[in-house]
N, C-alpha and C positions, 0 to 999 in steps of 0.2 A: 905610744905618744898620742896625745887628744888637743885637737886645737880645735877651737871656739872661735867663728868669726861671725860680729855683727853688721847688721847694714840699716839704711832705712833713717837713719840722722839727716837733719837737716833743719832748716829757718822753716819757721813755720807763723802766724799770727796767733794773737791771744784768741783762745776760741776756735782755732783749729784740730787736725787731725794727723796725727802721724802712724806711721805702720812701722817698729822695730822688728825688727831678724834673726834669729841668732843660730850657725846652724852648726854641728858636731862633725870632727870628721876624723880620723886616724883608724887607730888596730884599739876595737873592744867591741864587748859583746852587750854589755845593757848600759843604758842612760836613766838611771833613776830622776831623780826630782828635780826639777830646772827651775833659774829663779831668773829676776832681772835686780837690778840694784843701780843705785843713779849717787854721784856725788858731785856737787855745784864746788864753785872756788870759794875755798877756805874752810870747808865744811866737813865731817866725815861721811864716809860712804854709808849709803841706809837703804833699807830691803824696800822694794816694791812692790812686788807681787812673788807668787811661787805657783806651780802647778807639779804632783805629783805624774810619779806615771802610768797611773787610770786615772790620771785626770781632773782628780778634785784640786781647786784652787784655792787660794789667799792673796788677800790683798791689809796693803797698810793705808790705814785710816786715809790718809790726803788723797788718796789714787780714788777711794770706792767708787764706784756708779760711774767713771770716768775712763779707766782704763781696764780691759780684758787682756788677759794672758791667753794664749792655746798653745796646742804642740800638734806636730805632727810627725809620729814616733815613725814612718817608713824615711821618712826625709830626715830622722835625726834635728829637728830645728824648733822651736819653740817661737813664738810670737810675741809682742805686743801692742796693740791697737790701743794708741791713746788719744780722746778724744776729750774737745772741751778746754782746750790746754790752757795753763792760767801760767802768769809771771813767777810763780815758783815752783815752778817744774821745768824750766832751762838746768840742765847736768850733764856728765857724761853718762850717758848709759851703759853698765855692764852685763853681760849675763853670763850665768854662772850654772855649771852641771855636775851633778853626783854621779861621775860614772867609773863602772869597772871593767878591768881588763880580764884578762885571763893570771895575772900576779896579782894586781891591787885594785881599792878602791878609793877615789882620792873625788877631790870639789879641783874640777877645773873653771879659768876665767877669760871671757874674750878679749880682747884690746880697748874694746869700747866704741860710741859712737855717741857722734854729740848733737845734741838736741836745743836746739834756738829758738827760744818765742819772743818777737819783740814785732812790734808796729811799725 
């Protein structure tokens, strides 16, 4: 069993900073590629960033130059630093990890946390 819990939501102003969290914890042995993913009310869920695990990353077009992903594979938890925050980047934020156990390998998802930018 792998649960996924995020932290790090809250109200923030347009042009602010926020720190997401996201950290792994259960029975398994590796954490391949961890993503984050954001869905606003009414909308579908859409990829934000991804970071493998050596580390190279991706981002989707709205985020670039704005938000950084990292990880830090002894801690099992994955990051994202979003900065610059604009009025459509209020969501919930998910993050999501490709990890295996000793039987499988499966895409786990955290609960979320929610992200507020208003004035």
């Amino acid at each position: 069993q792998v649960q996924l819990v995020e932290s790090g939501g809250g109200l923030v102003q347009p042009g602010g900073s926020l720190r997401l969290s996201c950290t792994a914890s259960g029975n398994f042995y590796s954490i391949y590629t961890m993503g984050w993913y954001r869905q606003a009310p009414g909308m579908q869920r859409e990829w934000v960033a991804l970071i493998t695990s050596s580390g190279n990353t991706n981002y989707a077009e709205p985020v670039k130059g704005r938000f950084t992903i990292s990880r830090d594979n002894a801690k099992n938890t994955v990051y994202l630093q979003m900065n610059s925050l604009k009025a459509e980047d209020p969501a919930v934020y998910y993050c999501k990890a490709d990890v295996a156990d000793w039987v499988t390998r499966d895409d786990y998802w955290g609960q979320g946390t929610q992200v507020t930018v208003s004035s």
